[in-house]
C-alpha positions in Angstrom: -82.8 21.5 38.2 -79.2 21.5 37.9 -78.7 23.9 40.9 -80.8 22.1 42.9 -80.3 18.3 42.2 -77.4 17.7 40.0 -75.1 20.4 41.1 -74.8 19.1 45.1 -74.3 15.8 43.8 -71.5 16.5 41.6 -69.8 18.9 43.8 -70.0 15.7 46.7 -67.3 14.2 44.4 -63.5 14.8 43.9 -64.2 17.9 41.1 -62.1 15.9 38.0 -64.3 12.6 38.8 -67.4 14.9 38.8 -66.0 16.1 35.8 -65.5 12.6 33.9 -69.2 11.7 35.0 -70.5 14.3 33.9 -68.6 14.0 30.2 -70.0 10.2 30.7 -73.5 10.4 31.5 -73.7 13.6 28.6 -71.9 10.6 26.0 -74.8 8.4 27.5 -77.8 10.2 27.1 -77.0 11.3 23.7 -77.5 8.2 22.2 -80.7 7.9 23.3 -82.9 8.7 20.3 -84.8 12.3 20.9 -82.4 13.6 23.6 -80.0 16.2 22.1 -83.5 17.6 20.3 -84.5 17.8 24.1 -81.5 19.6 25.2 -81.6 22.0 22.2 -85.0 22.8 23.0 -83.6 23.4 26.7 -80.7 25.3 25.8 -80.3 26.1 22.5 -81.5 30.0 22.6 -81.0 31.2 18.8 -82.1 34.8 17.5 -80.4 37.0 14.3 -79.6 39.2 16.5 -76.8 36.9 17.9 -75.0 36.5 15.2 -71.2 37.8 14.8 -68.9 37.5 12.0 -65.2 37.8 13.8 -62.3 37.5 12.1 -63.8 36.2 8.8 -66.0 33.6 10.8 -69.8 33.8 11.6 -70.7 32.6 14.9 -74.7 32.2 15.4 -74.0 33.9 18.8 -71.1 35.3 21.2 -71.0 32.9 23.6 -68.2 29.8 23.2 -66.8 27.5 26.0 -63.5 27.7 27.1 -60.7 25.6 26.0 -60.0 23.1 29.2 -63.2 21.5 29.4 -63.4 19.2 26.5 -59.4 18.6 26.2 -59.7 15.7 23.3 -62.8 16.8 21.2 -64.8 13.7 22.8 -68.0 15.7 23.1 -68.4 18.6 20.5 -71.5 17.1 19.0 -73.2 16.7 22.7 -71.6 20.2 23.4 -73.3 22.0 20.4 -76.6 21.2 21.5 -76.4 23.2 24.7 -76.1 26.8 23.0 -72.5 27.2 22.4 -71.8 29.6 19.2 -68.5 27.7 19.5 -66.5 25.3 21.2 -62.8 25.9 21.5 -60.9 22.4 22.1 -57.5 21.4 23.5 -54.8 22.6 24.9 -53.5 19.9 22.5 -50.0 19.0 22.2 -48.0 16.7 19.7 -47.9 13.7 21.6 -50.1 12.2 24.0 -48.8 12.9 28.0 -51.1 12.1 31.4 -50.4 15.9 33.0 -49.4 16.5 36.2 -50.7 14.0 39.8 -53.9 13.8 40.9 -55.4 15.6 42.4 -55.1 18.3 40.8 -58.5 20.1 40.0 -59.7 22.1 43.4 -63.0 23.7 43.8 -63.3 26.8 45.9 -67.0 26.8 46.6 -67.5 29.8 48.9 -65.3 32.1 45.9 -67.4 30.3 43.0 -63.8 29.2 41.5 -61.5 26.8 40.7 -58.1 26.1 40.8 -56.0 23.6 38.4 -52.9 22.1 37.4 -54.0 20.4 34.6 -51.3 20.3 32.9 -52.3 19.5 29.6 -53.5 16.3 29.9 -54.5 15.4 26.5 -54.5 12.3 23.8 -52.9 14.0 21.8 -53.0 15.9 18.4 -53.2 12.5 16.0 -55.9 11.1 18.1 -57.5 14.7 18.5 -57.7 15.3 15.1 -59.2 12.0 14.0 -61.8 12.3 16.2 -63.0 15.8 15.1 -62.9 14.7 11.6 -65.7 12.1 11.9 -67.6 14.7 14.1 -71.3 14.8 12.8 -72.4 18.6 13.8 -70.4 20.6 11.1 -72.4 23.7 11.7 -70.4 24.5 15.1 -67.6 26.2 14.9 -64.3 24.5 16.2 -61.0 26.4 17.8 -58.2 24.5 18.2 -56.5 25.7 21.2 -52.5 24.5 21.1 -49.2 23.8 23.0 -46.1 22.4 23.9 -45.3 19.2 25.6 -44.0 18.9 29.0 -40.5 17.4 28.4 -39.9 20.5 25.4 -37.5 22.1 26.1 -38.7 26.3 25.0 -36.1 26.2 22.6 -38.3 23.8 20.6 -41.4 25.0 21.9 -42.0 26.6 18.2 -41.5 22.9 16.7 -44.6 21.6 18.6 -46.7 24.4 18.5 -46.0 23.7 14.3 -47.1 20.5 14.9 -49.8 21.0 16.7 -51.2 23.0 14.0 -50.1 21.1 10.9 -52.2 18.3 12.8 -55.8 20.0 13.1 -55.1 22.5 10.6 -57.8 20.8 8.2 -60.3 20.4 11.2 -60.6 23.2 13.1 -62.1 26.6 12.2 -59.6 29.0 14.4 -56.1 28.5 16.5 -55.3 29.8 19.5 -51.3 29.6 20.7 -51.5 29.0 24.5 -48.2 30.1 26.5 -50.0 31.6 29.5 -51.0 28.2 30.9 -49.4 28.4 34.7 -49.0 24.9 34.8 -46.4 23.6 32.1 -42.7 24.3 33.9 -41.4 27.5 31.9 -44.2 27.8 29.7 -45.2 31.6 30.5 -41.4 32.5 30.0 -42.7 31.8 26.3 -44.9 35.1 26.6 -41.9 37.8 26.8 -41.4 39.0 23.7 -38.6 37.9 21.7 -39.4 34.3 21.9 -43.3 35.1 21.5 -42.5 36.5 18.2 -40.1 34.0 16.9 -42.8 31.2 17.8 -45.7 32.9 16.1 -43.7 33.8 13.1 -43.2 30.3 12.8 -46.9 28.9 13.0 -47.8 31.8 11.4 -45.6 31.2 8.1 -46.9 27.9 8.0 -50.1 29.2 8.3 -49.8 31.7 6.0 -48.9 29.1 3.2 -52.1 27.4 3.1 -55.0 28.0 0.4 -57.2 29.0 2.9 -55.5 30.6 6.3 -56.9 29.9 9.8 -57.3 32.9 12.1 -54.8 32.8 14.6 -54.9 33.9 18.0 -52.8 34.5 21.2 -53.9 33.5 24.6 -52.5 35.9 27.4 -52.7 36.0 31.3 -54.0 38.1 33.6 -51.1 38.8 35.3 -49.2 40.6 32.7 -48.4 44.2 33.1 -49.6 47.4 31.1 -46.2 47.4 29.7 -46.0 43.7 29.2 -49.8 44.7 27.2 -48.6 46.8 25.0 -46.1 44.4 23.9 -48.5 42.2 23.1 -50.4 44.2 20.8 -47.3 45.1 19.2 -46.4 41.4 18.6 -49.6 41.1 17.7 -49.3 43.2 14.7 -46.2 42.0 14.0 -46.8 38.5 13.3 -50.6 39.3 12.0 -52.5 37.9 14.9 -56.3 37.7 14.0 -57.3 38.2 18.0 -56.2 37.5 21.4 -57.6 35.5 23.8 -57.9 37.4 27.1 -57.6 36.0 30.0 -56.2 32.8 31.3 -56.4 31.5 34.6 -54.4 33.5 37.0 -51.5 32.6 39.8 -52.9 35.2 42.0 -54.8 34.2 45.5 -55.7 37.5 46.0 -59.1 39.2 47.4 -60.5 35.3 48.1 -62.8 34.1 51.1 -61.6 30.9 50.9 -59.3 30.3 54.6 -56.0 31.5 52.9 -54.5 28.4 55.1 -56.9 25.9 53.0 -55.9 27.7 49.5 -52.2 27.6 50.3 -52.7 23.7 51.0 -53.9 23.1 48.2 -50.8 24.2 46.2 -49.8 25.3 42.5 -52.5 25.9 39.7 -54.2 28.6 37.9 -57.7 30.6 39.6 -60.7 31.0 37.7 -63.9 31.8 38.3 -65.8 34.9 39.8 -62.3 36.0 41.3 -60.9 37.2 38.3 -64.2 39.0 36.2 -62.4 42.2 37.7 -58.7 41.9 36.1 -59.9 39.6 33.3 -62.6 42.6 32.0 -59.7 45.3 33.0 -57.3 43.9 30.6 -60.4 43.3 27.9 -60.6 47.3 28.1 -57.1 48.1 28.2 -56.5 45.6 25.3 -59.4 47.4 23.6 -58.6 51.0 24.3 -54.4 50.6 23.4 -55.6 49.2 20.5 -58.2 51.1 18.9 -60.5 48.2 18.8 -58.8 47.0 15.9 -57.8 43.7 17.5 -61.3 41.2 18.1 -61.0 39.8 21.5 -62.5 36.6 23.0 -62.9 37.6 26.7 -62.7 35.0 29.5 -62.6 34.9 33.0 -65.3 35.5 35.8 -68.6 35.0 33.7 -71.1 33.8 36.5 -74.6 35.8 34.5 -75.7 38.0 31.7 -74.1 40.8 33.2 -70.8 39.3 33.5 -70.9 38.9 29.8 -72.1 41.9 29.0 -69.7 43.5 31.0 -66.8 41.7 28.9 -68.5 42.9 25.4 -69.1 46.2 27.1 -64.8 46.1 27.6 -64.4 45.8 24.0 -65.0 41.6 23.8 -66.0 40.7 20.4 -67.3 36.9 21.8 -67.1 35.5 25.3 -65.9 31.9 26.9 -67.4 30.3 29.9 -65.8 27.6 31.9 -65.9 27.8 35.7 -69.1 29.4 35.6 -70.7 26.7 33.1 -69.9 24.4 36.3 -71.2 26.5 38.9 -74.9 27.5 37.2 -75.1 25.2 34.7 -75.7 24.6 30.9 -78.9 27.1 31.7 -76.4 29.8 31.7 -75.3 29.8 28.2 -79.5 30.6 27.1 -79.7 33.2 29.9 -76.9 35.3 28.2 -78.0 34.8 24.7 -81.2 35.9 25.7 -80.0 38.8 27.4 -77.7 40.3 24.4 -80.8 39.7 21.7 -81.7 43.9 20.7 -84.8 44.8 22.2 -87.2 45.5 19.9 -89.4 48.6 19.8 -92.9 48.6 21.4 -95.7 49.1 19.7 -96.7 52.1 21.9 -93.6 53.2 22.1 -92.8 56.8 20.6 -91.6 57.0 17.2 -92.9 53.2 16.4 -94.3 51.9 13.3 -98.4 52.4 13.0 -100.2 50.3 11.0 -104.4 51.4 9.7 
């Protein structure tokens, strides 16, 4: 249904309207009494054999959406009864700022992506962290995805990223440090090393001090280098990352059918979608591989079906993210990749099976 009635109708409309009517009309229907048991019994696909514990947490399956979607935690309850094993919120910064002009989200139908320059719209950590505190579903499992504000300059980049965390460090389950985000001026200068580490070590102290310690995690773009890679695991260590986050969206416009004349009008922003399964699952593996598979990884980027995400885990993902291909096939997909990833179970005829007289 969503392919063949809603989808068209959405994708008629400028893509962040669609994308406001769409968090409306999910608000909407919610509150009528016996629809999220609907949409559960729709969507919400659960099995033991999903379950993951990662990084101290236990996720009733791998499959999570993507920070960018739901920016201010106005929807996790709604969310949660689609078949998310977790919902990662944000970017949040310290103080509420608008992002950059409209437009600014771009759908490139023929490539099944988008592009964005978002830039961090958000309410807010205060009013972020209010909201998730009077959140009813308690059972779903939060990430608080974090960074800077636009008129910081990098040399105090550390200061918000602190704040940020002090704020939803009682209502979130995991963080995730976002410096790969193409669309903040400066903010991917933030991921060479000698910065990266004096930021983390910063969070990370604070972090460190609580009773109870959040995992921590980095998110990285695709474009970095091997060598740049390597650093990253070795910063990673350093400063006692939990995981990484791999990948962002990426500046490249490369191998897209889009008219390259039509893409280049469009301007800056970050590509996701089907363009970037190939690099996103190649830096999964070499993440994976460098690192002995000592590091858990949430993979991202590119997941259109259940072989995209099995691909990902297949690279060395411990769980999986969806975002631009939630919006292309629909909440459906989130059930069709659960389903796919439960262990098949013997046959009954099968040789070497259990026989019962």
């Amino acid at each position: 249904m969503y392919k063949a009635l809603v989808k068209p109708l959405l994708f008629n409309l400028d893509a962040e309207r669609a994308h406001h009517l769409v968090f409306d009309n999910l608000r909407r229907a919610a509150r009528v009494p016996g629809t999220q048991a609907l949409l559960r019994g729709l969507y919400d696909f659960q099995h033991p054999g999903l379950e993951r514990e990662v990084f101290g947490l236990k996720f009733p399956n791998p499959v999570g959406l993507a920070a960018g979607f739901d920016k201010n935690a106005a929807l996790t309850d709604e969310l949660g009864t689609l078949g998310f094993g977790f919902v990662e919120i944000g970017t949040v910064t310290p103080r509420p700022q608008p992002g950059n002009p409209a437009p600014r989200l771009f759908r490139l139908p023929q490539d099944e992506a988008l592009i964005n320059r978002m830039g961090f719209n958000n309410e807010g950590a205060t009013a972020v962290a209010a909201r998730l505190a009077r959140r009813r579903n308690r059972q779903l499992i939060i990430g608080g995805n974090i960074g800077k504000n636009k008129d910081t300059p990098n040399e105090r980049a550390a200061e918000d990223y602190v704040a940020g965390f002090e704020a939803l460090a009682e209502v979130v389950d995991y963080f995730v440090v976002n410096v790969s985000s193409p669309n903040t001026p400066n903010l991917r200068q933030l991921q060479e090393k000698k910065p990266l580490i004096e930021l983390l070590q910063q969070v990370q102290a604070r972090n460190l001090g609580r009773p109870v310690p959040r995992p921590l995690l980095l998110k990285i773009a695709p474009d970095l280098s091997d060598s740049q890679l390597d650093d990253i695991l070795e910063i990673a260590r350093e400063t006692q990352l939990s995981g990484l986050v791999a990948t962002n969206t990426t500046i490249s416009r490369d191998n897209l059918g889009t008219e390259s004349q039509y893409v280049a009008s469009l301007g800056a922003g970050g590509l996701s979608g089907r363009p970037l399964r190939a690099r996103a699952t190649e830096v999964i593996r070499y993440l994976h591989r460098r690192s002995e598979g000592a590091l858990p990884i949430i993979g991202a980027g590119g997941i259109h079906s259940a072989a995209d995400a099995q691909e990902k885990l297949a690279a060395g993902a411990s769980l999986i993210q969806l975002y631009t291909g939630f919006i292309y096939e629909g909440p459906a997909l989130v059930s069709r990749i659960n389903r796919s990833l439960v262990p098949a179970q013997p046959s009954s005829h099968s040789p070497g099976a259990a026989t019962t007289q």
